[in-house]
C-alpha positions in Angstrom: 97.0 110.1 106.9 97.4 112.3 110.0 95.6 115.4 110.6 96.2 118.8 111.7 93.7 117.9 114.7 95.9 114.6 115.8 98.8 116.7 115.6 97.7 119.8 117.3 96.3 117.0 120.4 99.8 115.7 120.6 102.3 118.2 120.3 100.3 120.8 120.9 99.0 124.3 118.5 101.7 126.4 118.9 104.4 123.4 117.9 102.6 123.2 114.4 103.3 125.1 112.0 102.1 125.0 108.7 103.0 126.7 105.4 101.0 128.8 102.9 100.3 126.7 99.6 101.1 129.6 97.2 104.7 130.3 98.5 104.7 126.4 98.7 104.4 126.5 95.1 106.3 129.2 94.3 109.0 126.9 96.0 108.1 124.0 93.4 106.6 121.9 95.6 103.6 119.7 94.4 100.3 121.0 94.7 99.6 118.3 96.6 102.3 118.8 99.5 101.5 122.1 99.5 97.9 121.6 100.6 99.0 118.9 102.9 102.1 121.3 104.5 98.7 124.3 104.5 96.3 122.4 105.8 97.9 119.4 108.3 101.1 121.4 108.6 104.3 119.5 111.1 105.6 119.6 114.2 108.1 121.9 115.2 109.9 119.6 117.6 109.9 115.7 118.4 112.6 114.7 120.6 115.7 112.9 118.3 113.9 113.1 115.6 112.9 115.9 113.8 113.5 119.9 114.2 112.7 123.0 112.4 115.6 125.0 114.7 118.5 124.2 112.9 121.6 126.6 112.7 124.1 127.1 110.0 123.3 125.9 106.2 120.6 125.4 104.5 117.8 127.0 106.3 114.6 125.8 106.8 112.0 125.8 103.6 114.4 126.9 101.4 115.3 125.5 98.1 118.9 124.5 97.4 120.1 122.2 95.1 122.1 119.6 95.4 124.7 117.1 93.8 123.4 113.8 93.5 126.2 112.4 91.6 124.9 112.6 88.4 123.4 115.6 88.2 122.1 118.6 90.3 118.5 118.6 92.3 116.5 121.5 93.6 115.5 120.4 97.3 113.0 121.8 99.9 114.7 121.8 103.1 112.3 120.7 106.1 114.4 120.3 109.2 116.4 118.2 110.5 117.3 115.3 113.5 117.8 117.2 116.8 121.0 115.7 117.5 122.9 116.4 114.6 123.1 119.9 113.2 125.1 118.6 110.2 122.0 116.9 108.8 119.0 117.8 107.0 115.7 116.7 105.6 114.2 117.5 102.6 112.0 116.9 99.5 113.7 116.0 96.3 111.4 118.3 94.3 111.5 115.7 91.1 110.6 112.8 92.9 109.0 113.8 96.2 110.7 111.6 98.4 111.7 112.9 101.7 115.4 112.5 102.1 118.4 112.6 104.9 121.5 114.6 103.8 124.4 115.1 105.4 124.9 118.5 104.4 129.0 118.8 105.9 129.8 115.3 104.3 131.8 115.8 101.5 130.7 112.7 99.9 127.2 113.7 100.1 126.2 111.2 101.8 122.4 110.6 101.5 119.0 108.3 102.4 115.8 108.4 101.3 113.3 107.7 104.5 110.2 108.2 103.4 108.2 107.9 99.8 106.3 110.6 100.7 105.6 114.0 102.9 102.5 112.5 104.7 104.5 109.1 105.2 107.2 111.0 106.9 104.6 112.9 109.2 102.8 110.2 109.8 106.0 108.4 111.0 106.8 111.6 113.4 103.6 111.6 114.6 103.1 107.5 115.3 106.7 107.4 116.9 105.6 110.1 119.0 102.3 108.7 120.1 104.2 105.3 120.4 106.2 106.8 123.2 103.4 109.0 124.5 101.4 105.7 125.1 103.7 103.5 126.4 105.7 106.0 129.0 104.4 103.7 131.9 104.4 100.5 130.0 106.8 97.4 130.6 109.7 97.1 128.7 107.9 93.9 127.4 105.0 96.2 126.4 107.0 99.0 124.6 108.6 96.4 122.5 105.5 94.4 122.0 104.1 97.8 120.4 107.1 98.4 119.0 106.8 95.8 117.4 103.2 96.7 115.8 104.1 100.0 115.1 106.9 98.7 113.0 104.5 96.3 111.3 102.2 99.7 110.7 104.6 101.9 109.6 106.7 99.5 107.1 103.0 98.4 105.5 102.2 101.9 105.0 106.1 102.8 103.5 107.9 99.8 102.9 110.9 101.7 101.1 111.8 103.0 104.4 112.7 99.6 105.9 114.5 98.5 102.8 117.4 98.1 104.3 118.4 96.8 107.9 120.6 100.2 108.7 118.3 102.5 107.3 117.4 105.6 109.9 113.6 104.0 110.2 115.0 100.7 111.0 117.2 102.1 113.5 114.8 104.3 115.4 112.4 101.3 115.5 115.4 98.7 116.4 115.5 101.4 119.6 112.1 101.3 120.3 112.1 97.3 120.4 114.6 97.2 123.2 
């Protein structure tokens, strides 16, 4: 599981932010992604990927709830891709998955990419070190760890690869070329 330290050596102190645990919980998050989004905290920006400056609706760490077809869910928003200010993350607060929403789509369109909070970190922050380490690397190289990384990550969260278009397999299908 990554660590405040890793992430503050990576991206930096002042591009981590992390939460207090009692307005975490006030939110309804768990206890325990409260003490992980207190104590290990997430980056602010990672190129593509992630990004707590989005504009419009919802906001950052807010709860909304939204229409999953069958009924309504109360959601934590965390962010969202840096490319598309139409999408967000967030935590289904029943089931703690981390999920992709289009938030314009009117068909509500929706993935989950990660099981968990510190698997979605943890994915941020090996993606980033990925392409931290292999800047002056071969193509050959970069796909060879690629390659590894992909073998890490979907050991660790194998939901996230369950399907060959999901946004995991995708960023990692871009990283093997």
């Amino acid at each position: 599981m990554t660590t405040y330290d890793e992430l503050a050596r990576l991206y930096g102190e002042d591009n981590i932010i992390r939460l207090d645990a009692e307005a975490s919980l006030a939110r309804g998050i768990t206890p325990e992604d409260a003490e992980f989004l207190a104590h290990t905290g997430m980056p602010t920006y990672v190129d593509v990927l992630f990004t707590l400056r989005v504009s419009g609706n919802p906001k950052v760490f807010t709860v909304a709830s939204v229409d999953s077809g069958r009924d309504s869910v109360d959601v934590f928003i965390l962010g969202a891709p840096t490319d598309d200010p139409d999408l967000r993350y967030f935590i289904d607060l029943r089931h703690r998955y981390v999920v992709l929403f289009a938030a314009s789509s009117s068909e509500n369109q929706a993935e989950i990419v990660n099981t968990s909070l510190g698997d979605f970190i943890e994915f941020l922050y090996r993606i980033s070190l990925h392409k931290q380490r292999t800047a002056d690397s071969t193509s050959v190289e970069r796909s060879r760890a690629a390659h590894e990384l992909h073998a890490y990550l979907e050991a660790r969260d194998p939901l996230a690869f369950s399907e060959p278009d999901s946004w995991w397999s995708m960023i990692l299908g871009a990283l093997k070329q």
